[in-house]
Every structure is written in C-alpha cells, then in structure tokens.
Biopython code that builds the backbone (N, CA, C, O; Angstrom):
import numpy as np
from Bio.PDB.StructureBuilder import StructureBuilder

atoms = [
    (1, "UNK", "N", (-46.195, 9.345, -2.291)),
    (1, "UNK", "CA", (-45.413, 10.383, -1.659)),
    (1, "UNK", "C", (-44.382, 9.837, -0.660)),
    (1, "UNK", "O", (-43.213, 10.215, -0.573)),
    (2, "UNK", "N", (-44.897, 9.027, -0.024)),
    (2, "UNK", "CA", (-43.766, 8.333, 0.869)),
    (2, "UNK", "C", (-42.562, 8.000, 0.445)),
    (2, "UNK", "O", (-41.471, 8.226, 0.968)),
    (3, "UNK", "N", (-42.900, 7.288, -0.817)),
    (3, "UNK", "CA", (-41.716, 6.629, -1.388)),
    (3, "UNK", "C", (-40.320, 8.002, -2.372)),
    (3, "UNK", "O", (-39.309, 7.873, -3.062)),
    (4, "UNK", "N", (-40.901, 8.817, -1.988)),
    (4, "UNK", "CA", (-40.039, 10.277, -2.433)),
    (4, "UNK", "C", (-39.412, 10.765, -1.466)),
    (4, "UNK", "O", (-38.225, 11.088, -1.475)),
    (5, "UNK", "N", (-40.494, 10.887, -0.183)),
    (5, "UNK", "CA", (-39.498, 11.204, 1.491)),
    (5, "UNK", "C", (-38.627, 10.006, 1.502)),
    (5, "UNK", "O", (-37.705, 10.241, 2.283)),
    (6, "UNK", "N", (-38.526, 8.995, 1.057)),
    (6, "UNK", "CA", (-37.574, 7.747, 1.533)),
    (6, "UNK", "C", (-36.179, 7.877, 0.699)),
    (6, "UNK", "O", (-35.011, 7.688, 1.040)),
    (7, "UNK", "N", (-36.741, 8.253, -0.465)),
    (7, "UNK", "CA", (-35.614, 8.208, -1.565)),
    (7, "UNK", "C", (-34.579, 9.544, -0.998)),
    (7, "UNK", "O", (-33.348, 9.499, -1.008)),
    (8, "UNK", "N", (-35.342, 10.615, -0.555)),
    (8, "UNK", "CA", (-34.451, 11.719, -0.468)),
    (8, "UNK", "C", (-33.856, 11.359, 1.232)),
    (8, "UNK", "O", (-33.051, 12.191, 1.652)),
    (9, "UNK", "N", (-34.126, 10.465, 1.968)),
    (9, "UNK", "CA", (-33.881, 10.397, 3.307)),
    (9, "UNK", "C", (-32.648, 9.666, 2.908)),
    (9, "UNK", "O", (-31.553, 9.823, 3.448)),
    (10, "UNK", "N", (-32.880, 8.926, 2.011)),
    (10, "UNK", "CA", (-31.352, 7.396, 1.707)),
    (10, "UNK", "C", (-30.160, 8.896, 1.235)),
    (10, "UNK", "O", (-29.066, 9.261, 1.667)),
    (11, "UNK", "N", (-30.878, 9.290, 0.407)),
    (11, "UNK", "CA", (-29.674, 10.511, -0.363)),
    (11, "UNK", "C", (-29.117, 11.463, 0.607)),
    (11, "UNK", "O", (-27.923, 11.749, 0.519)),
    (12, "UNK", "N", (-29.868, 12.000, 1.544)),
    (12, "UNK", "CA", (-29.587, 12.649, 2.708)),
    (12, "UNK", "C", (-28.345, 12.135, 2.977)),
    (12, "UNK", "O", (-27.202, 12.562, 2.816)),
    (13, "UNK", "N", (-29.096, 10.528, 3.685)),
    (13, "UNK", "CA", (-27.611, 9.902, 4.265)),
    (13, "UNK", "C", (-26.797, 9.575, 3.820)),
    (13, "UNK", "O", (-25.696, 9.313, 4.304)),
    (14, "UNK", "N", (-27.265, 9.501, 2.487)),
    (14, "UNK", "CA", (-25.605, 8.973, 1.468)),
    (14, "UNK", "C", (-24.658, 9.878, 1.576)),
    (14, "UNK", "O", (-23.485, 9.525, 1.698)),
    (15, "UNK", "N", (-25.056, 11.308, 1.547)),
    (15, "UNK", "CA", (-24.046, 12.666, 1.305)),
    (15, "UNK", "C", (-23.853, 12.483, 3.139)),
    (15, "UNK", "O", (-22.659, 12.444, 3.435)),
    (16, "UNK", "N", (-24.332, 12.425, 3.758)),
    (16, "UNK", "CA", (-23.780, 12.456, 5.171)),
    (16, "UNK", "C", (-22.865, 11.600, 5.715)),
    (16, "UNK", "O", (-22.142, 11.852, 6.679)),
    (17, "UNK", "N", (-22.914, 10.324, 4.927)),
    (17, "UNK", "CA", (-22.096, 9.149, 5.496)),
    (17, "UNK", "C", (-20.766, 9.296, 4.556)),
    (17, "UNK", "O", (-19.632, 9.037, 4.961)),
    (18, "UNK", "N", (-21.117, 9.805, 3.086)),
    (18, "UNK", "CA", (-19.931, 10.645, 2.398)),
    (18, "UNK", "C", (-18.829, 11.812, 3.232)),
    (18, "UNK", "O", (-17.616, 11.672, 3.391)),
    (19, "UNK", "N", (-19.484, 12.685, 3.570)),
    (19, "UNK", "CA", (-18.906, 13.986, 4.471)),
    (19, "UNK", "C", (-18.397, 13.304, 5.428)),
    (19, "UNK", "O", (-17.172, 13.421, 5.429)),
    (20, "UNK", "N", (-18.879, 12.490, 6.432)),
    (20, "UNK", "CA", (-18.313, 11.833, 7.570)),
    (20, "UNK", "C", (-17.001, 11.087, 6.745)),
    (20, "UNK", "O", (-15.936, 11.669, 6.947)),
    (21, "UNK", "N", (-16.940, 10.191, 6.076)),
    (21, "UNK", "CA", (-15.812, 9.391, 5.614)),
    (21, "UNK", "C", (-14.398, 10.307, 5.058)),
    (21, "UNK", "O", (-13.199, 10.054, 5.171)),
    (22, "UNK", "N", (-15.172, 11.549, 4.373)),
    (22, "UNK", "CA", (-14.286, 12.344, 4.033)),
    (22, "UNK", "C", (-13.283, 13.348, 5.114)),
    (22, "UNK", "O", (-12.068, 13.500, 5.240)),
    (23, "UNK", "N", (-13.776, 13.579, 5.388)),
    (23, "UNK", "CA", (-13.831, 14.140, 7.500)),
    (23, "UNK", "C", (-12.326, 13.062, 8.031)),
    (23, "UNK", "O", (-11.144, 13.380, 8.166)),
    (24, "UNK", "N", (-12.977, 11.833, 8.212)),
    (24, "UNK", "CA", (-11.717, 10.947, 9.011)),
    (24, "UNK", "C", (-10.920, 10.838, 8.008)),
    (24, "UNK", "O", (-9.872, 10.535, 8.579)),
    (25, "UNK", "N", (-10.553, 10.897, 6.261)),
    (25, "UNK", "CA", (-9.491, 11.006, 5.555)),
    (25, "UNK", "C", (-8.469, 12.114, 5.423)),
    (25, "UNK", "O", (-7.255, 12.015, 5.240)),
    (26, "UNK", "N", (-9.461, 13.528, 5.599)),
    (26, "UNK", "CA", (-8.694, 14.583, 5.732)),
    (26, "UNK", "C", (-7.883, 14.890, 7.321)),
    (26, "UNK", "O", (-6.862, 15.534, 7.560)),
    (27, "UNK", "N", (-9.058, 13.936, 8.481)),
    (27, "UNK", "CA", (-7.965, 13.984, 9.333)),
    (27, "UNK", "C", (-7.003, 13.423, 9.680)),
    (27, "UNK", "O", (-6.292, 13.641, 10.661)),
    (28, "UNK", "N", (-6.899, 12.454, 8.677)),
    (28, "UNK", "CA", (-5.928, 11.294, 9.044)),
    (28, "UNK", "C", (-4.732, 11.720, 8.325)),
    (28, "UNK", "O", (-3.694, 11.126, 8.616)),
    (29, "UNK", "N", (-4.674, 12.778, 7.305)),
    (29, "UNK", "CA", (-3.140, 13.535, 6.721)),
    (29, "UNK", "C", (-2.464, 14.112, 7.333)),
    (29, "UNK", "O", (-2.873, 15.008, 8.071)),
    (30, "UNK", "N", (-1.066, 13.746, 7.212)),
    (30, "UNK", "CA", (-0.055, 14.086, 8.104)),
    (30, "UNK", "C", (0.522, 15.494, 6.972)),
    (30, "UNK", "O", (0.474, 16.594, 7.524)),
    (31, "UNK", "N", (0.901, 15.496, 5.879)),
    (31, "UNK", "CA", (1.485, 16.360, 5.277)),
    (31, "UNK", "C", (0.510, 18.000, 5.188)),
    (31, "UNK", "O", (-0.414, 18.227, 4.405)),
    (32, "UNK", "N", (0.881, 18.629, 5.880)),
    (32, "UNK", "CA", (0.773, 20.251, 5.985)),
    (32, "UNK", "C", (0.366, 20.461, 4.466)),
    (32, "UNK", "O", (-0.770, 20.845, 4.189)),
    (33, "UNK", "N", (1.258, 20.219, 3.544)),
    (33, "UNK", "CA", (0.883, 21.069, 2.640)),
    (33, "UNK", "C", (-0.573, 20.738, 1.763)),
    (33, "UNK", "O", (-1.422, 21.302, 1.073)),
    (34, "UNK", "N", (-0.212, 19.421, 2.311)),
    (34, "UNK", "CA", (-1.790, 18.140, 1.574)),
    (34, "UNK", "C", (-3.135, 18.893, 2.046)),
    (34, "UNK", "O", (-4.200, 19.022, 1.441)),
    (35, "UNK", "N", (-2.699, 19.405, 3.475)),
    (35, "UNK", "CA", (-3.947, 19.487, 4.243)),
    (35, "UNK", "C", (-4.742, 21.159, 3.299)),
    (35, "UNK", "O", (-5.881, 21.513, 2.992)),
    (36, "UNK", "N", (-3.191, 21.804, 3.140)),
    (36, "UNK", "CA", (-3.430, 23.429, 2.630)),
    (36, "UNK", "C", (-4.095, 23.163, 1.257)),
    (36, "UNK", "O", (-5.193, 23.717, 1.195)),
    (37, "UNK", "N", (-3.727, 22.417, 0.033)),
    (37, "UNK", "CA", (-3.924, 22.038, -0.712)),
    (37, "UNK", "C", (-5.702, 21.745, -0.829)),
    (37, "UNK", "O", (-6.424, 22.368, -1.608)),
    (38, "UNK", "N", (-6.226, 20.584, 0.197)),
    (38, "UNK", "CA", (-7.713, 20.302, 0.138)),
    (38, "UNK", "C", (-8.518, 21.676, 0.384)),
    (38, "UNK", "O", (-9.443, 22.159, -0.269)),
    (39, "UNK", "N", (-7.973, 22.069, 1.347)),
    (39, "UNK", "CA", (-8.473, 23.840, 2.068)),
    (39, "UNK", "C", (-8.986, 24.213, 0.843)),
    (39, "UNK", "O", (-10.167, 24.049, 0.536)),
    (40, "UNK", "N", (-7.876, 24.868, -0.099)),
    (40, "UNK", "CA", (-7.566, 25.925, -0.766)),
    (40, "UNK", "C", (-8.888, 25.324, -2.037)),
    (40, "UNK", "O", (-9.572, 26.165, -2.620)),
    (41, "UNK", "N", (-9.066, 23.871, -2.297)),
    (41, "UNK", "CA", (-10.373, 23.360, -3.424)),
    (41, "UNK", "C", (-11.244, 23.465, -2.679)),
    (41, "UNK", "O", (-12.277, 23.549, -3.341)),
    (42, "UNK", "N", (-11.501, 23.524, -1.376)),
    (42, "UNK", "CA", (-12.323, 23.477, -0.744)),
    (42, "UNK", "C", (-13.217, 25.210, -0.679)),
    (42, "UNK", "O", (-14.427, 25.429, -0.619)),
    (43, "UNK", "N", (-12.172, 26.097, -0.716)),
    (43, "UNK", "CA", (-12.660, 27.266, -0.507)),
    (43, "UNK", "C", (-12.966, 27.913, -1.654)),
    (43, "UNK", "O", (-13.862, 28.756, -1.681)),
    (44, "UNK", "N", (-12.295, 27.603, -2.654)),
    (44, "UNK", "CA", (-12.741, 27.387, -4.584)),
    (44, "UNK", "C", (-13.652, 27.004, -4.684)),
    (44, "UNK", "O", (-14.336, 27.549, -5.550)),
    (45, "UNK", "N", (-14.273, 25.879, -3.934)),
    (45, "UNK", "CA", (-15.641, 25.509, -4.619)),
    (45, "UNK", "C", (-16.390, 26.312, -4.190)),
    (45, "UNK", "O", (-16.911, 26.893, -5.142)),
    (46, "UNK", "N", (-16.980, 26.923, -2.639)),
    (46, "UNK", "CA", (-17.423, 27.530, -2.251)),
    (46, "UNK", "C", (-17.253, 29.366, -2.720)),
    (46, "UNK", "O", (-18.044, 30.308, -2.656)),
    (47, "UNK", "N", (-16.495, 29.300, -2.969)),
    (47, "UNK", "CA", (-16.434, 31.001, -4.026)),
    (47, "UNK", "C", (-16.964, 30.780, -5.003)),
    (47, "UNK", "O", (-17.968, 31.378, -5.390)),
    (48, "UNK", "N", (-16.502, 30.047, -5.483)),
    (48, "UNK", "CA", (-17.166, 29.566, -7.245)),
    (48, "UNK", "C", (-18.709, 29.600, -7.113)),
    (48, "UNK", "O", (-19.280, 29.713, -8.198)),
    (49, "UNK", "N", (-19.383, 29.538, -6.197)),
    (49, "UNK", "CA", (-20.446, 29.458, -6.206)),
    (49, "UNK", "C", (-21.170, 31.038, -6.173)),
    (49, "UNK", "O", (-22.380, 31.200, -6.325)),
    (50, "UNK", "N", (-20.539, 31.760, -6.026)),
    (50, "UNK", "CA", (-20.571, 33.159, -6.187)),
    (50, "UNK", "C", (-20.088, 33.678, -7.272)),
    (50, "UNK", "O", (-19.101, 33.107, -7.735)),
    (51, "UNK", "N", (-20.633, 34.925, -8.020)),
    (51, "UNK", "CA", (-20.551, 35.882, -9.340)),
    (51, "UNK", "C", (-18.841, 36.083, -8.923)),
    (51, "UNK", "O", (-18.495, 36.347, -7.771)),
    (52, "UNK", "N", (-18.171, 35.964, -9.708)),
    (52, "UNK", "CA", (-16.996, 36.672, -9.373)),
    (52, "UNK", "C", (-16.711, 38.103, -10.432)),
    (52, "UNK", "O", (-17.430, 37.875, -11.404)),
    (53, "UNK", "N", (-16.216, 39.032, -10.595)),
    (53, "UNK", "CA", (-16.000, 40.222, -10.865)),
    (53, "UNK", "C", (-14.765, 39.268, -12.045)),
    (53, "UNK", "O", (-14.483, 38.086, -11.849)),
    (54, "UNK", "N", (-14.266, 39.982, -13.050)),
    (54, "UNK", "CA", (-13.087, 40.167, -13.795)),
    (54, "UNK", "C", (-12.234, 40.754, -12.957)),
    (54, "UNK", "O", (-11.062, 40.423, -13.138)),
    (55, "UNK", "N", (-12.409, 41.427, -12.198)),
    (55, "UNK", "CA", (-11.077, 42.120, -11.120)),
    (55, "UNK", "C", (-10.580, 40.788, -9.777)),
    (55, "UNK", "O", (-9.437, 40.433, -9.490)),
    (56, "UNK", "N", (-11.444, 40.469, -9.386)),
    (56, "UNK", "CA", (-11.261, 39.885, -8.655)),
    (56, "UNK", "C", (-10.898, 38.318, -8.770)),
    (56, "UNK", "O", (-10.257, 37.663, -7.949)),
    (57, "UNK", "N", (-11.536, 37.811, -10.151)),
    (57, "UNK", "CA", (-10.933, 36.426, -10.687)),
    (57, "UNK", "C", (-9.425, 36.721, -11.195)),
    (57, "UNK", "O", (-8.814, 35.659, -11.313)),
    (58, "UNK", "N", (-8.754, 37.698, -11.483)),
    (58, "UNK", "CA", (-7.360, 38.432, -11.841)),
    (58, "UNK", "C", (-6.600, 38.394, -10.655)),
    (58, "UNK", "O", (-5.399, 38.122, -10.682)),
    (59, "UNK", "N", (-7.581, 38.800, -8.991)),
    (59, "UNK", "CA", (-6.749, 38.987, -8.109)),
    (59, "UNK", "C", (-6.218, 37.349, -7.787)),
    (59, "UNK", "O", (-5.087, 36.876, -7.669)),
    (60, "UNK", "N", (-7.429, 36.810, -7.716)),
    (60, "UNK", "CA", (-7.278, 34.574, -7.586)),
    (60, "UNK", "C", (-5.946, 34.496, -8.128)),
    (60, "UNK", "O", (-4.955, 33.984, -7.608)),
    (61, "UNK", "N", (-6.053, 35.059, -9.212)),
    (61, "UNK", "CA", (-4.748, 34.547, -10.252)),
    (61, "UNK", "C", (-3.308, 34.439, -9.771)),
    (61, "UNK", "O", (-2.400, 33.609, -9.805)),
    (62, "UNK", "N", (-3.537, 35.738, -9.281)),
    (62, "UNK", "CA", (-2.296, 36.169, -9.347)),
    (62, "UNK", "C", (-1.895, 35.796, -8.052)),
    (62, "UNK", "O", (-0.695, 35.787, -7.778)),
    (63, "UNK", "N", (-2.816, 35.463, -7.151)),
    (63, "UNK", "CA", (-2.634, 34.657, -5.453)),
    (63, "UNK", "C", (-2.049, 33.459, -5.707)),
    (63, "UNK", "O", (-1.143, 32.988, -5.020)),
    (64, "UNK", "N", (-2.584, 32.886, -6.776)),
    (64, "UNK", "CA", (-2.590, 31.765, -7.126)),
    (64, "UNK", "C", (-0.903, 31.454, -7.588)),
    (64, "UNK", "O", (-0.080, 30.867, -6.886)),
    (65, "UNK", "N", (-0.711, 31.930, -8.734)),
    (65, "UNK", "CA", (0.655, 32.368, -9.652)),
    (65, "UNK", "C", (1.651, 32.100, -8.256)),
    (65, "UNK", "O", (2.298, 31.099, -7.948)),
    (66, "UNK", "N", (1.437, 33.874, -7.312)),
    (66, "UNK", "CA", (2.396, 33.632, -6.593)),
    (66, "UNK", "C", (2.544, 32.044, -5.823)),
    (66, "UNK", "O", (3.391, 31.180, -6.048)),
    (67, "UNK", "N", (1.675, 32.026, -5.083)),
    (67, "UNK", "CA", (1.587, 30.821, -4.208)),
    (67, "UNK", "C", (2.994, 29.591, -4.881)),
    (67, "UNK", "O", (3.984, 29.062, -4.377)),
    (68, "UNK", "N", (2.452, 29.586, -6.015)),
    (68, "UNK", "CA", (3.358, 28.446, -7.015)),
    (68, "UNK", "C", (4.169, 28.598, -6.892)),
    (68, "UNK", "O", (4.940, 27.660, -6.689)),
    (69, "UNK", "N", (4.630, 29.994, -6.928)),
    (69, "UNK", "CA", (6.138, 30.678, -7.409)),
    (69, "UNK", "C", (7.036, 30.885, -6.367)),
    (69, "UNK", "O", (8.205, 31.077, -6.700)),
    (70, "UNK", "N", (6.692, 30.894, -4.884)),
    (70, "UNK", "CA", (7.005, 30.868, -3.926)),
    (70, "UNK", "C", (7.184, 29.332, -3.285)),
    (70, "UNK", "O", (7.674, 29.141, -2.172)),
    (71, "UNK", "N", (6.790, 28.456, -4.014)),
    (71, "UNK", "CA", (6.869, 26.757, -3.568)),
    (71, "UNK", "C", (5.853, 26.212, -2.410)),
    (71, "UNK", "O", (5.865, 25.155, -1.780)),
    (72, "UNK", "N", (5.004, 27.286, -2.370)),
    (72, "UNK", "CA", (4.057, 26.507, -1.629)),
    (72, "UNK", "C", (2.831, 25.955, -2.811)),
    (72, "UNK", "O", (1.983, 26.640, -3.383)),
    (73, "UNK", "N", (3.046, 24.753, -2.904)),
    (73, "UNK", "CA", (1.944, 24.238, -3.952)),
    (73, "UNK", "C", (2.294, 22.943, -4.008)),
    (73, "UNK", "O", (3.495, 22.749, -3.818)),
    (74, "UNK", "N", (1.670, 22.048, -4.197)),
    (74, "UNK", "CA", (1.741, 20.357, -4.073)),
    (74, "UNK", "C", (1.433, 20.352, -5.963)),
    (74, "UNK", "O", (0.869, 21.131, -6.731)),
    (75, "UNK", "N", (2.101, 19.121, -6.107)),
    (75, "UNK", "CA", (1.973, 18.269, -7.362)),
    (75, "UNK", "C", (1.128, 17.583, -7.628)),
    (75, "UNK", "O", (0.434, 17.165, -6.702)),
    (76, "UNK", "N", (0.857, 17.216, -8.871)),
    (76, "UNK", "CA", (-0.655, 16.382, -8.888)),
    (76, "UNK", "C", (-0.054, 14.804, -8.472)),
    (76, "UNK", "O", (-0.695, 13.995, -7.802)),
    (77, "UNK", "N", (0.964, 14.633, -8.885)),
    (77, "UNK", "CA", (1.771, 13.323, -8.367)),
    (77, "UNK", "C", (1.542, 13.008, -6.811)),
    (77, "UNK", "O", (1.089, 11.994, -6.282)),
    (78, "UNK", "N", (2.115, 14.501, -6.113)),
    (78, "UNK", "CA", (2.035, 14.214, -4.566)),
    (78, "UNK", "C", (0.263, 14.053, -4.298)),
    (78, "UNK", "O", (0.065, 13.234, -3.400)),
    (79, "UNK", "N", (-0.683, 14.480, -4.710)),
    (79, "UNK", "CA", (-1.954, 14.929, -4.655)),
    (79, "UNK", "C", (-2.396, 13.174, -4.733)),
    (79, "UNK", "O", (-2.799, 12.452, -3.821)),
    (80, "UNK", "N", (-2.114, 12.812, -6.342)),
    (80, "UNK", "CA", (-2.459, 11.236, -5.930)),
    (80, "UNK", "C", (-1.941, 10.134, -5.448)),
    (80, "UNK", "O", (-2.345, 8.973, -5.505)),
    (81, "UNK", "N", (-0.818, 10.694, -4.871)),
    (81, "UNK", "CA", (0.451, 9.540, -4.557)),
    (81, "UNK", "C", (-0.502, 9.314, -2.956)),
    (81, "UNK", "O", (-0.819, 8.197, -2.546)),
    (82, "UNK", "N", (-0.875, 10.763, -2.148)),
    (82, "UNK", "CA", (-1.406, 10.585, -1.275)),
    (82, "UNK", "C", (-3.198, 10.100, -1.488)),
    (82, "UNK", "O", (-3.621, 9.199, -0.764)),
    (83, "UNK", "N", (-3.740, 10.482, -2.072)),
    (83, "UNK", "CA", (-5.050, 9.938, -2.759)),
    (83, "UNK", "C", (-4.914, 8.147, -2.551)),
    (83, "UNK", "O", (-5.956, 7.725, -2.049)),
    (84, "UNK", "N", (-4.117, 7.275, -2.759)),
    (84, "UNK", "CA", (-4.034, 6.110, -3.156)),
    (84, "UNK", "C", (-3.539, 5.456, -1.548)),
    (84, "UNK", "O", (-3.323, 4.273, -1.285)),
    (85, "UNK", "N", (-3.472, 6.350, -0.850)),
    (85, "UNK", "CA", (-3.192, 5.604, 0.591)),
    (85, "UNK", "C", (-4.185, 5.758, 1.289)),
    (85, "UNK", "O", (-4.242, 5.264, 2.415)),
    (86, "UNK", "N", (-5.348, 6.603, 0.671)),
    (86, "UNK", "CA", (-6.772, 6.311, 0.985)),
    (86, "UNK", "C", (-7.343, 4.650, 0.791)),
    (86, "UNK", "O", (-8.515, 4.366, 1.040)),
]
sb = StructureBuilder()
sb.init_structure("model")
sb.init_model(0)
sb.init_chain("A")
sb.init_seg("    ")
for serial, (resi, resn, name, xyz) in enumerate(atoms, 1):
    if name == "N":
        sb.init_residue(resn, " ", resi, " ")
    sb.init_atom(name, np.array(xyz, "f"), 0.0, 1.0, " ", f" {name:<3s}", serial, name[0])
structure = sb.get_structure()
C-alpha cells in the first residue's frame, strides 16, 4: 500500500510542478491577444467538461465566428511562433 501513496504523491507533484511552470510561462507573455487566446482554451476545457445543450453549443459558435470576424483571434502561426520562445 505504501508504494501506491508514493506513486500518487510523485503524480501529485508532477501535475503541480507542471501548473507552477505553466503559471511563470503564461506570465511571462507580453502579447494581449496570446494571453486572451490561452483564457479562452482554458475556459473551453473547463465547459467542455459540462453537458452542453444544442442551443447553447450554437450560441459558442457563433461567439466564436464573430470573435474571428471582428479580428480578435490569433493564428496558429502566431500561437506557435510564441510557443517556441518557451
């Protein structure tokens, strides 16, 4: 049994020393839109984890659509151009 509390204590800290590293990368971005960009997957994953309705995955959409269409939206280019100065 010990050796199961140990394994999940290392994994604990693996995801903690993960979150921490991720933490000083997202604060270390200077570009606004980079920062809106992580937000916006960030708050996707966490919905996603919830039932969503057909009405309401339509409303995403169309938040979404606009967002683009209005020029607030980063490129996957800019996405890894900044990724790689990690």
């Amino acid at each position: 049994m010990p050796a199961i509390l140990e394994k999940k204590k290392t994994i604990l800290q693996t995801v903690e020393e993960e979150k921490n590293e991720l933490a000083i990368k997202l604060l270390s971005l200077k570009d606004k839109a980079m920062v809106h960009v992580f937000k916006l997957i960030f708050d996707d994953l966490i919905v996603t984890t919830k039932k969503t309705t057909k009405a309401q995955y339509n409303k995403e959409i169309d938040a979404a659509v606009k967002r683009v269409r209005s020029g607030k939206a980063v490129s996957n280019d800019q996405v890894m151009n900044e990724m790689d100065k990690w």
